[in-house]
RODO-390091 format. One record per residue (C-alpha): residue number from 1; residue in one letter; chain; x negated, y, z. Coordinates in pm, whole numbers. Each point is the difference from the previous one (the first is absolute). Example, Ala and Ser with C-alpha at 12.3 -4.5 7.8 and 13.67 -1.06 7.14 Angstrom:
// residues 2
1  a  A  -1230  -450  780
2  s  A  -137  344  -66
END
This chain:
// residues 679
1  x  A  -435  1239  -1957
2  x  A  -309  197  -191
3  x  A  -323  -117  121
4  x  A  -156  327  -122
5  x  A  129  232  265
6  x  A  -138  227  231
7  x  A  27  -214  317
8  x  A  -66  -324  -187
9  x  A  -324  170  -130
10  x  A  -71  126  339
11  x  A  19  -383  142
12  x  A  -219  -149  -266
13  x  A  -233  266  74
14  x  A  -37  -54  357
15  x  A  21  -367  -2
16  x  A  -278  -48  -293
17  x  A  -211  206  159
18  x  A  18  -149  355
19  x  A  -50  -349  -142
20  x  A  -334  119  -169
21  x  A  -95  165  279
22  x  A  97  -358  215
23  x  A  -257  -159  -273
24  x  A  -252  256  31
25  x  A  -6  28  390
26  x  A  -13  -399  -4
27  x  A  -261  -10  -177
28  x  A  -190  256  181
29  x  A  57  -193  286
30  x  A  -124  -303  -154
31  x  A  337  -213  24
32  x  A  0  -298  -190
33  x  A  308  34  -205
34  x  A  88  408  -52
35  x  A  320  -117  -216
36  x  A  200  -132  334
37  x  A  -37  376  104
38  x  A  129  100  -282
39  x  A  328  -230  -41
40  x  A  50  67  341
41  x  A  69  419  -91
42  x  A  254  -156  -281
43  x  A  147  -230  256
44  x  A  105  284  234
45  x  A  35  257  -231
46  x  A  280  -157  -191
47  x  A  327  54  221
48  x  A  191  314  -4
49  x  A  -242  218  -254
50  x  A  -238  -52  280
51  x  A  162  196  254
52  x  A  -223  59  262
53  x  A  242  -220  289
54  x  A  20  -278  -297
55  x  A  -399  12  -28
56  x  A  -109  -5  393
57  x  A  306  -302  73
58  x  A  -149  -203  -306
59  x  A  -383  98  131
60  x  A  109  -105  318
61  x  A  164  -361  -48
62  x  A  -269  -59  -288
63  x  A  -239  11  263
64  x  A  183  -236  258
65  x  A  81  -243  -285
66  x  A  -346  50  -99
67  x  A  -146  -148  361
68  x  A  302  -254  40
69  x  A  -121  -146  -311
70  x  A  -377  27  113
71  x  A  70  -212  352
72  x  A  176  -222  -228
73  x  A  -319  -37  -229
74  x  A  -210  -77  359
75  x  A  186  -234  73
76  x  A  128  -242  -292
77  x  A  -291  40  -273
78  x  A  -304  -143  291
79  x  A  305  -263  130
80  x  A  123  -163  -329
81  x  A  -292  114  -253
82  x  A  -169  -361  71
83  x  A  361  -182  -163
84  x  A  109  202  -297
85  x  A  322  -138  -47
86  x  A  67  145  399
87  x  A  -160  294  -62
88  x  A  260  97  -302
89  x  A  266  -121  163
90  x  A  -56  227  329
91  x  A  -59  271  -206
92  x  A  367  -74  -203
93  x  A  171  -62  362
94  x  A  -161  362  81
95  x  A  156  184  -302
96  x  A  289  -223  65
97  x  A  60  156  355
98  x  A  -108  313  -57
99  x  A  227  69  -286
100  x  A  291  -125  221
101  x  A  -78  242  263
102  x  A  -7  277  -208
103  x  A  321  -64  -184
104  x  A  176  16  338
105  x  A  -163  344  101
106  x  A  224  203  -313
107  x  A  -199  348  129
108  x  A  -354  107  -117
109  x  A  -129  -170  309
110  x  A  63  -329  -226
111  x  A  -296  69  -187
112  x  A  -285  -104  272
113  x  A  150  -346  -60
114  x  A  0  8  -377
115  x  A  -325  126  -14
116  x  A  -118  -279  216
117  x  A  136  -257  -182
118  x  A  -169  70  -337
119  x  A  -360  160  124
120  x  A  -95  -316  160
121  x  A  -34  -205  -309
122  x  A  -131  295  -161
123  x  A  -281  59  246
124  x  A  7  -330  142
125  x  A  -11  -236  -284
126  x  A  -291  106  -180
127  x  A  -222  -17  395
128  x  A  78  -380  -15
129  x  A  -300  -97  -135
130  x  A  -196  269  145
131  x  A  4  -92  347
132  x  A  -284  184  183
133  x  A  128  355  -186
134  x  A  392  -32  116
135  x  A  -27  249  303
136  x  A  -218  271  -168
137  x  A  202  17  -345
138  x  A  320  12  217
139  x  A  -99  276  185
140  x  A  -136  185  -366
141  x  A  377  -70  -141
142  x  A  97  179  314
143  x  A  -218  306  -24
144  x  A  74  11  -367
145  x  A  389  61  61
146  x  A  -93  179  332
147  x  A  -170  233  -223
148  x  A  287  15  -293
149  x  A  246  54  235
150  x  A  -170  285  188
151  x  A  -54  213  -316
152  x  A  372  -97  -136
153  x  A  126  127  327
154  x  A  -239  352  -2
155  x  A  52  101  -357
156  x  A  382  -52  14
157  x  A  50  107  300
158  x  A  -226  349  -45
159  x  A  20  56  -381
160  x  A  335  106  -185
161  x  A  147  -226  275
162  x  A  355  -132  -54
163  x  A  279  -26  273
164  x  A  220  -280  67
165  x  A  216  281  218
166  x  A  137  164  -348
167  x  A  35  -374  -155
168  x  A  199  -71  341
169  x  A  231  349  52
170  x  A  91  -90  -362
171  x  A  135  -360  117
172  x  A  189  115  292
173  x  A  149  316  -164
174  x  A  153  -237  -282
175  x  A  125  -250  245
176  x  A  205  255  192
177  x  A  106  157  -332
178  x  A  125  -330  -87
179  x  A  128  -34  318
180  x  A  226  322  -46
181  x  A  136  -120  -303
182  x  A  105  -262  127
183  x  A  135  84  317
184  x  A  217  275  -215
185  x  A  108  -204  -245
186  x  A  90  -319  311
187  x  A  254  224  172
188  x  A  186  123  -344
189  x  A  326  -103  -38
190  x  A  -99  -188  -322
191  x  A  -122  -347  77
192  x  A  -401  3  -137
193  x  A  -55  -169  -268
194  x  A  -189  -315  -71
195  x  A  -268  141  -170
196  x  A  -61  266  302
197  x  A  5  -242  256
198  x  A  -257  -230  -190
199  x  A  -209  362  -41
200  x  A  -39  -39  403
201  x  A  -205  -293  10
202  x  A  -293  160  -124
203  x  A  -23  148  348
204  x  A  -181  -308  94
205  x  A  -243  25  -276
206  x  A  -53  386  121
207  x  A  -7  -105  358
208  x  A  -311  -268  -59
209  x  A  -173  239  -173
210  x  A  32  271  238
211  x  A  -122  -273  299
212  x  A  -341  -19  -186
213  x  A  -67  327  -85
214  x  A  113  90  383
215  x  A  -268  -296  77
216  x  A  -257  173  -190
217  x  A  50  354  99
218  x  A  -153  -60  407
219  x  A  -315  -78  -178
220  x  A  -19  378  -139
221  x  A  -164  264  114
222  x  A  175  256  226
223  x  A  295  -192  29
224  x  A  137  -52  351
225  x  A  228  -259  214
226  x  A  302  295  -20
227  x  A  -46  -61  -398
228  x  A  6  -410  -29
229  x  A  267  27  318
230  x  A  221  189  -207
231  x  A  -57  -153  -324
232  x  A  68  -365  187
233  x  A  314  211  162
234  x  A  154  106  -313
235  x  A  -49  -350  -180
236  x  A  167  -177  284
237  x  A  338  275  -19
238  x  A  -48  -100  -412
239  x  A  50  -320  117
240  x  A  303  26  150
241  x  A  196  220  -232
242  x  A  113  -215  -243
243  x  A  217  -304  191
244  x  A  123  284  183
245  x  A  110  169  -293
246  x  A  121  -353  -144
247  x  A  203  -62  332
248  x  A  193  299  -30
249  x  A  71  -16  -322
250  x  A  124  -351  -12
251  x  A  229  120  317
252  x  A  171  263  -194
253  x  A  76  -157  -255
254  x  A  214  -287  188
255  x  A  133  306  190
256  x  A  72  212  -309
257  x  A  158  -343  -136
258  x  A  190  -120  317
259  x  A  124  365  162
260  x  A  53  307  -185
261  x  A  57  195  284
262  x  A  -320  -95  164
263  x  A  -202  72  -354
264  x  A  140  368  -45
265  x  A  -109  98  375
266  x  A  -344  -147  -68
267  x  A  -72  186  -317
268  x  A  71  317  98
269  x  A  -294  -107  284
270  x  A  -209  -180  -280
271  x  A  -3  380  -204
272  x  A  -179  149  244
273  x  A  -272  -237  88
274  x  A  -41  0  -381
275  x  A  -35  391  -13
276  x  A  -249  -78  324
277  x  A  -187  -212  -155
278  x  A  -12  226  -336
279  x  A  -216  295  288
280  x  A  -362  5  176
281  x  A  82  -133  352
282  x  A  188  217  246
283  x  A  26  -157  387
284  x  A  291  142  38
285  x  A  198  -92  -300
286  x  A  -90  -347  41
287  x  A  81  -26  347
288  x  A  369  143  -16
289  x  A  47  -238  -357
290  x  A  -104  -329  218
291  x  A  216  153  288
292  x  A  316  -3  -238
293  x  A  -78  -325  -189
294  x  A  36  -128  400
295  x  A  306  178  41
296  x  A  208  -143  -268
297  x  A  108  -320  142
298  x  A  67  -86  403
299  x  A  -309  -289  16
300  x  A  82  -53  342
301  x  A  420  -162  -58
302  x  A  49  -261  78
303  x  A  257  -110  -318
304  x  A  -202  35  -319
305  x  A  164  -68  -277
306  x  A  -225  -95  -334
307  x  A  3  365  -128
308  x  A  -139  110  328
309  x  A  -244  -275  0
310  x  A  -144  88  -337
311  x  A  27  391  69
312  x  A  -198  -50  330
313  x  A  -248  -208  -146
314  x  A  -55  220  -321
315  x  A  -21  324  195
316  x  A  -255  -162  263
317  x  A  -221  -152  -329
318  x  A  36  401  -142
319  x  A  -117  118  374
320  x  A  -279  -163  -61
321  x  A  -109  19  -316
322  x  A  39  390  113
323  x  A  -233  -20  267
324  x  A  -252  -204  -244
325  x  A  17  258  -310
326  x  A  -56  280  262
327  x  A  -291  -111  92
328  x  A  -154  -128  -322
329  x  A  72  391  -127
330  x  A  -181  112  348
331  x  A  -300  -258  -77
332  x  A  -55  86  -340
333  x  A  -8  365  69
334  x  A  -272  -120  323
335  x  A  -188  -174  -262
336  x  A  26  266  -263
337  x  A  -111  308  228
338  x  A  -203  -160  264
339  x  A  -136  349  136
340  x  A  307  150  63
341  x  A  304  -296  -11
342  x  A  182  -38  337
343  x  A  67  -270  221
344  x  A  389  111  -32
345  x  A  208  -278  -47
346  x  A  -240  -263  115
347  x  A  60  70  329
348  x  A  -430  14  26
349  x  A  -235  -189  -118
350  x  A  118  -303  -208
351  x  A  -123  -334  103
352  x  A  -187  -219  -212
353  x  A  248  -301  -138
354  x  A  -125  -325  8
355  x  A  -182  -134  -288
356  x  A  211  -101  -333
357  x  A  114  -355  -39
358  x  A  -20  -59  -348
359  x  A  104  -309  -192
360  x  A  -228  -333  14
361  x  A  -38  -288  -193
362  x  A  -202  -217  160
363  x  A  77  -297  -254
364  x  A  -61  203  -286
365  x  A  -355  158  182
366  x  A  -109  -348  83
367  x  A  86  -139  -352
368  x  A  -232  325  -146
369  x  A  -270  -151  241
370  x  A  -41  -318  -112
371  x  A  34  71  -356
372  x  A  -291  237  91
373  x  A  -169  -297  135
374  x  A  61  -197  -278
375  x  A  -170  201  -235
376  x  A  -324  31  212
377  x  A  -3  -388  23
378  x  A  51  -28  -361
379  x  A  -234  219  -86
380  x  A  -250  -148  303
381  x  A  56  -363  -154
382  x  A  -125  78  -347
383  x  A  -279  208  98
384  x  A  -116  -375  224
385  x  A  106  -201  -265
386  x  A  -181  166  -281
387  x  A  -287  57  263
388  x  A  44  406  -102
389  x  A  -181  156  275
390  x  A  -24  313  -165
391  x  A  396  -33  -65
392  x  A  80  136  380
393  x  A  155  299  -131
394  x  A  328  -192  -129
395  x  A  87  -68  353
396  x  A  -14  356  126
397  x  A  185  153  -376
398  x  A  258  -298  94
399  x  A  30  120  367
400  x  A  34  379  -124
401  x  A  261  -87  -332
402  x  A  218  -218  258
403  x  A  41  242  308
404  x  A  -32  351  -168
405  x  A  382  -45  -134
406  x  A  123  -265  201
407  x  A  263  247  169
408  x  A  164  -24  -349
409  x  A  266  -223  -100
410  x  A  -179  -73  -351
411  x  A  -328  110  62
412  x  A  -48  -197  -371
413  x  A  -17  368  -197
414  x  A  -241  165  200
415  x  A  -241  -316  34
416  x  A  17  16  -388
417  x  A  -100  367  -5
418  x  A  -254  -66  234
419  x  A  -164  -319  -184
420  x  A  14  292  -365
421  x  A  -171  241  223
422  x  A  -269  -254  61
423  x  A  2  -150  -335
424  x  A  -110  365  -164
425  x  A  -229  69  302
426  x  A  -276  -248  -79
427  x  A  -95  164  -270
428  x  A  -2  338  104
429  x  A  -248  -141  326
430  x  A  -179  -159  -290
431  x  A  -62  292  -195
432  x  A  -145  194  337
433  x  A  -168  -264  100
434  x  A  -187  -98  -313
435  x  A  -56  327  -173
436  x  A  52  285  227
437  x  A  -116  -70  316
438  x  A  -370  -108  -133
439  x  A  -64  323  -202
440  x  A  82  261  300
441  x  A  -226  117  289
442  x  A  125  195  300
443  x  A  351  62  208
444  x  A  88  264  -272
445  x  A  13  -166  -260
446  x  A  146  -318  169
447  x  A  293  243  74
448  x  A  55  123  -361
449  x  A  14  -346  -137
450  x  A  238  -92  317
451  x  A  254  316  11
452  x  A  159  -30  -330
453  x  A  144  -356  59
454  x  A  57  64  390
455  x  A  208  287  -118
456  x  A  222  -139  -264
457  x  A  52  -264  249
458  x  A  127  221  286
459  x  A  185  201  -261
460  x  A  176  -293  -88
461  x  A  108  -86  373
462  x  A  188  301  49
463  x  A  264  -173  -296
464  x  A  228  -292  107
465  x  A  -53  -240  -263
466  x  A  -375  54  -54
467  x  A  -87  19  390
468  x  A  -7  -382  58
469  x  A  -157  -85  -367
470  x  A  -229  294  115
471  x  A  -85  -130  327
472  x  A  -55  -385  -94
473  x  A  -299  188  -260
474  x  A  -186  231  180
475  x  A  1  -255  284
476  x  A  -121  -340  -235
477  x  A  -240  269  -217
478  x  A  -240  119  326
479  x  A  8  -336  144
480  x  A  -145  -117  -348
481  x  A  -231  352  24
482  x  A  -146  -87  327
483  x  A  -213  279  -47
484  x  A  -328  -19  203
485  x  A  -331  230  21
486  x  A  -151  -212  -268
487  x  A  236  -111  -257
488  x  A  -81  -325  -123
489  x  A  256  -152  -202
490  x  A  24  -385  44
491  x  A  234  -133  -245
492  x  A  46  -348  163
493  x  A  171  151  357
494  x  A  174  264  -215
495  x  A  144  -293  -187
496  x  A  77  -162  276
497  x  A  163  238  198
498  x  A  230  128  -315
499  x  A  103  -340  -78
500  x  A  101  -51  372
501  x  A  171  320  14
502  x  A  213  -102  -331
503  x  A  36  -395  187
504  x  A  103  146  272
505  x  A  274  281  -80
506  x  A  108  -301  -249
507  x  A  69  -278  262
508  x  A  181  282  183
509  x  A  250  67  -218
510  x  A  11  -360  -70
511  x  A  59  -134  356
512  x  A  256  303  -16
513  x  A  204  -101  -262
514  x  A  -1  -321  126
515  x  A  86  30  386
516  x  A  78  375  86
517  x  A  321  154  -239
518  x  A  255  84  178
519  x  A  315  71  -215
520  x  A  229  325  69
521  x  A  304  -194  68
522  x  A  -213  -227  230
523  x  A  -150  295  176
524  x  A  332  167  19
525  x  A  104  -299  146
526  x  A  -233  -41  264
527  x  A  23  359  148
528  x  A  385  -45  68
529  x  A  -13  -343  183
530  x  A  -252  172  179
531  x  A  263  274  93
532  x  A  220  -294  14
533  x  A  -260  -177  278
534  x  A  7  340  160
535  x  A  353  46  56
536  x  A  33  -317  127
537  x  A  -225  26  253
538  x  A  86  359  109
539  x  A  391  -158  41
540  x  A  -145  -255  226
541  x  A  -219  219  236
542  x  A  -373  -56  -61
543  x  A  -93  202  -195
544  x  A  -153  259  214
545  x  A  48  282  -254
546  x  A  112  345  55
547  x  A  237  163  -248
548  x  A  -253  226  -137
549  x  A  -209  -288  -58
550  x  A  173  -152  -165
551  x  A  134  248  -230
552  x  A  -378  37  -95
553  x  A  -28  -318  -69
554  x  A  347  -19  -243
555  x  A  -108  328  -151
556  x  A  -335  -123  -128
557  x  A  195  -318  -141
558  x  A  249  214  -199
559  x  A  -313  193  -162
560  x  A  -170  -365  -92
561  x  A  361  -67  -140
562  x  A  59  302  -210
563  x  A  -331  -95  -225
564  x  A  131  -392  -62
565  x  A  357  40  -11
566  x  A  33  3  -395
567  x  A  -160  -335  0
568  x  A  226  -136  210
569  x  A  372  -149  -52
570  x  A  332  -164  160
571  x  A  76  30  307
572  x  A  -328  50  140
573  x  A  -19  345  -195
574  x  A  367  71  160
575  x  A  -143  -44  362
576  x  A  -312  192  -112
577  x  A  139  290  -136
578  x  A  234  72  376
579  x  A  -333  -30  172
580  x  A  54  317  185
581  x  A  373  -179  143
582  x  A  -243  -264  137
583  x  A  -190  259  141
584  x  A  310  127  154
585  x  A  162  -315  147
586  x  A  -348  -80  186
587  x  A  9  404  127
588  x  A  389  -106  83
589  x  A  -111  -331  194
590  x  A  -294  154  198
591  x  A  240  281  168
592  x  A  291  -307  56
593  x  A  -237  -224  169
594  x  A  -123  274  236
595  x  A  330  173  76
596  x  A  80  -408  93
597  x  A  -309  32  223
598  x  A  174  255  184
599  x  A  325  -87  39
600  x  A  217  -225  233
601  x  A  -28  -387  -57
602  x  A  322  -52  -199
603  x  A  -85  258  -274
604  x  A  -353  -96  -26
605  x  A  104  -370  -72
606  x  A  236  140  -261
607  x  A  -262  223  -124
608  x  A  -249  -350  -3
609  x  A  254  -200  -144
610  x  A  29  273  -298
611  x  A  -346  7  -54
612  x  A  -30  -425  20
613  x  A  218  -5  -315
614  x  A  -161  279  -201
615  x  A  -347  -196  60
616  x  A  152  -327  -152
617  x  A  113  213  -265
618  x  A  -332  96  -76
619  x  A  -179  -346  31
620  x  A  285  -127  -280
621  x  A  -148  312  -190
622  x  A  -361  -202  -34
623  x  A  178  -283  -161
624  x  A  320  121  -167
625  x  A  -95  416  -98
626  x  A  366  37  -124
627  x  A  102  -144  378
628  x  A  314  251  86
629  x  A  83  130  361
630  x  A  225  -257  140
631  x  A  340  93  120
632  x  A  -98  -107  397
633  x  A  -284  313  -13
634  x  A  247  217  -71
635  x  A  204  -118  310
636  x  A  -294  -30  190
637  x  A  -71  372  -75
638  x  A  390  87  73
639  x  A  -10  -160  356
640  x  A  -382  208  71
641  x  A  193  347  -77
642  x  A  290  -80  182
643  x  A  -175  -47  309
644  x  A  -248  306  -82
645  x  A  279  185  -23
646  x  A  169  -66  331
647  x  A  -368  13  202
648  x  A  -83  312  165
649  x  A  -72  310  -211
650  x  A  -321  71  -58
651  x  A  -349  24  -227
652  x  A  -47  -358  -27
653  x  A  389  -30  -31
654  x  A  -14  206  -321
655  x  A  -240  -140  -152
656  x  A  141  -351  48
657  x  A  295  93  -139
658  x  A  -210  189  -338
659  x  A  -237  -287  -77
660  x  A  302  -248  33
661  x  A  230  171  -245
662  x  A  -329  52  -220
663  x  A  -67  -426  -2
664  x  A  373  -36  -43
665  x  A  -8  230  -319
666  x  A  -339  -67  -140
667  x  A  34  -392  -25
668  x  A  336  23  -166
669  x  A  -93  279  -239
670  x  A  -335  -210  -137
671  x  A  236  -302  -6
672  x  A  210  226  -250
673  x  A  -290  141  -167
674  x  A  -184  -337  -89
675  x  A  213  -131  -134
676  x  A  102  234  -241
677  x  A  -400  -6  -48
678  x  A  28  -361  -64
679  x  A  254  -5  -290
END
């Protein structure tokens, strides 16, 4: 991407100009430090070309971190600022917690936490030997971003602003695109090829992304509950396209492959839902198409033989996956044309699903935590050791180089850039510091000397691999400004502070390298016995989650899989790349276990006794990833549909008898495909 553009122009404009404005109102006000005003308009502008939902979210959780950090100043800098050696290690069990926290909130709320962890010993630190001044510079570091956040929030919000609606729409009419072309190309004749059904898990990439722009768009003007109701709505039907799509399609091809008959009397059907799905929605057509899928086999017999079983279960998958791609067509056109969309097809208003499950690591956020903590008591002990008062500023640089790309399996690269970006900034402070700041004489000319570099430094944000170098310089080169109403350069703290900032990013990256990589086949690894864990404990009962949970939840894993997958290998890979059949067998095991729930005693034991062996299965998967389905699950499946099928007719009936033949297939067709994967 070309930094010189209009709308890259457009953001440096607005965002230099806002943080000299943040400077100049600061100092008009007679804050103490104008630059945290001004780091503060970088901070939030940064996300999203500073669209205006992106800006208020960021302004908004800056400001809670901002006062979370401030009670945490209160109360550990007077407690442990009379035994040094507590003091830093508080501080390091602060960051330490704080990170953790954060990493297990994966939405834009996540960054109150992170912002917390690393203010504290930025603020805090350097108050430690200040005692009698802690509560009245707090409150000026909050007035300072209080005031940076206010004016990043006006301009961007009233000047050229920028939507995160158009961003959004774009998202959601790509995903349904995709969507299409898949469906189509699912219920062809052909089988799809690998490559296509690979193409598919970048839905769960697309999907995350769409859940935090749809996070950020409440906080924009004019936009209503109908709007983030609908957008929630339409993710959710997203959600559940795809193991639909992959149950059907792995039921006709066993029927294709086991009964000819069957396969030519479902095509024909299969034609026209594809020549449906090819049109704009139409009640009517979709109705009468569900109506004959229905039709085509008697559901309520008694005698089913295995083409019946697999017809019945394919056609009740395609009913609906139907019903879901109806609606997402119906919600996208709601979300499209607000002022004149109708509720057709929604049957009203839609509720609001519950919030996403994503994926969590919890040992993975805890390790990031204490190799945050680490670093602060690294850098703490050779600030005491050397007896470096002045040297403060390592421990919050550590604090901010270990949590700002902890989320990242090697955060090693961008801790690197970072530590450059500091590196070149010293001099640059130097040079303002030293030579330009003494020879000028009102806010004009403070803002000519300033808007240059604040431009070429917002400029540089709107481009991927400048925006982090660009961000670790503008934020190091005002901290080294710290511009005041008399400029009075003392080299000594400017020293000081540079060669703590350089320390700090250093023993960062160190502490990093030495604790906190995370290899792709390792992380690959991790995120399926995690799905391994899950399945496990859904076959057993306690889970507690729904199926549209938990196709959240597996859909966010197979986007966090498509970006590590080519550093993976063996057998691991194999698993990895059928995610989405993993996906399907927990859909498959959530509607067995609660058609058991309501049936009579002898087929729910059968259906238990099914489930008991496909949860051992799993656990064996933890220690053995190449364990196969063992022949007993495949009887224990057999005995569950027999007595499905002779129970009374009915919902629950049906879709016993669908997500039994859908275990039955799916664990022997990944037993087939690993190890072909495996060789």
């Amino acid at each position: 991407m070309n930094a010189i553009n209009a709308r890259g122009v457009v953001f440096a404009i607005k965002t230099a100009s806002t943080a000299i404005a943040a400077i100049a109102a600061a100092l008009l006000l007679d804050l103490p430090n104008p630059g945290w005003a001004a780091l503060t308009v970088f901070l939030t502008s940064q996300q999203f070309g500073a669209a205006s939902g992106a800006v208020v979210a960021r302004s908004v959780y800056r400001m809670l971190g901002t006062l979370l950090a401030v009670s945490g100043i209160l109360f550990f800098v007077p407690a442990l600022m009379v035994a040094p050696e507590m003091l830093v290690l508080g501080i390091a069990a602060w960051v330490a917690v704080c990170l953790y926290v954060s990493l297990l909130d994966r939405s834009p709320r996540g960054y109150v936490f992170l912002l917390a962890a690393y203010t504290l010993p930025l603020i805090g630190m350097p108050l430690a030997n200040s005692p009698s001044s802690i509560f009245d510079v707090t409150m000026w570091r909050v007035e300072e971003i209080a005031l940076g956040a206010a004016l990043s929030m006006t301009v961007h919000t009233v000047f050229a602003p920028r939507s995160v609606r158009p961003l959004l729409l774009d998202k959601l009419r790509t995903a349904v695109g995709d969507a299409r072309n898949w469906i189509q190309k699912g219920l062809a004749p052909d089988p799809v090829e690998a490559g296509e059904q690979r193409a598919r898990n970048r839905l769960g990439t697309d999907l995350t992304e769409i859940r935090t722009l749809a996070a950020l768009l409440g906080f924009e003007p004019g936009i209503t509950s109908r709007d983030v109701s609908t957008v929630d709505a339409l993710e959710a039907r997203l959600l559940s396209l795809l193991p639909l799509l992959a149950g059907v399609e792995a039921r006709l091809v066993a029927l294709r492959r086991t009964d000819d008959q069957w396969g030519a009397r479902i095509d024909a059907h299969l034609d026209a839902v594809r020549r449906h799905v090819e049109q704009p929605f139409a009640r009517a057509d979709a109705d009468r198409l569900r109506a004959s899928g229905r039709g085509l086999v008697a559901a309520a017999q008694r005698g089913l033989e295995d083409g019946e079983l697999l017809a019945i279960a394919a056609m009740d998958r395609l009913d609906e996956l139907l019903e879901s791609w109806d609606e997402c067509l119906v919600l996208l056109d709601r979300y499209e044309h607000p002022e004149h969309a109708s509720d057709e097809g929604t049957h009203g208003p839609v509720p609001r699903p519950s919030p996403r499950l994503l994926h969590i690591d919890h040992g993975l956020a805890a390790l990031s935590g204490l190799a945050a903590g680490l670093a602060v008591v690294l850098a703490g002990a050779l600030c005491w050791v050397l007896g470096w008062d002045q040297g403060s500023a390592a421990m919050g640089i550590a604090a901010v180089g270990s949590s700002l790309f902890a989320f990242l399996d090697d955060p090693r690269p961008f801790v690197r850039l970072m530590l450059i970006a500091t590196v070149m900034a010293v001099p640059v402070a130097a040079l303002y510091v030293f030579a330009i700041f003494p020879a000028l004489d009102g806010y004009v000319a403070l803002a000519c000397v300033l808007a240059p570099l604040l431009f070429v430094c917002a400029l540089c944000l709107t481009v991927p691999k400048w925006a982090v170098p660009a961000l670790g310089f503008v934020l190091i080169t005002v901290t080294l400004m710290s511009v005041q109403p008399v400029q009075a350069g003392d080299f000594g703290s400017f020293m000081a502070t540079a060669v703590g900032a350089v320390l700090g990013t250093s023993i960062a990256l160190l502490v990093m390298s030495l604790v906190r990589v995370i290899g792709a086949n390792t992380s690959v690894r991790r995120l399926m016995h995690a799905t391994w864990r899950d399945l496990a404990t859904i076959a057993n009962g306690t889970d507690g989650l729904s199926r549209a949970a938990w196709a959240s939840r597996m859909m966010d894993r197979v986007g966090l899989l498509q970006s590590r997958m080519a550093g993976a290998n063996g057998v691991v890979r194999a698993r990895a790349g059928r995610a989405l059949d993993d996906l399907r067998i927990g859909v498959n095991m959530l509607d067995l276990r609660d058609a058991g729930l309501a049936s009579r005693p002898e087929v729910r034991a059968a259906i238990e006794g099914a489930l008991n062996q496909i949860g051992t299965h799993f656990r064996q998967r933890l220690v053995r990833p190449d364990a196969e389905a063992v022949p007993e699950i495949s009887q224990a499946l057999e005995l569950a549909i027999v007595q499905l099928a002779g129970s009374e007719t009915g919902a629950q009936r049906l879709r016993g008898l669908t997500a039994a033949t859908g275990l039955r297939l799916g664990l022997t067709q990944q037993a087939a495909i690993v190890n072909g994967g495996a060789q």
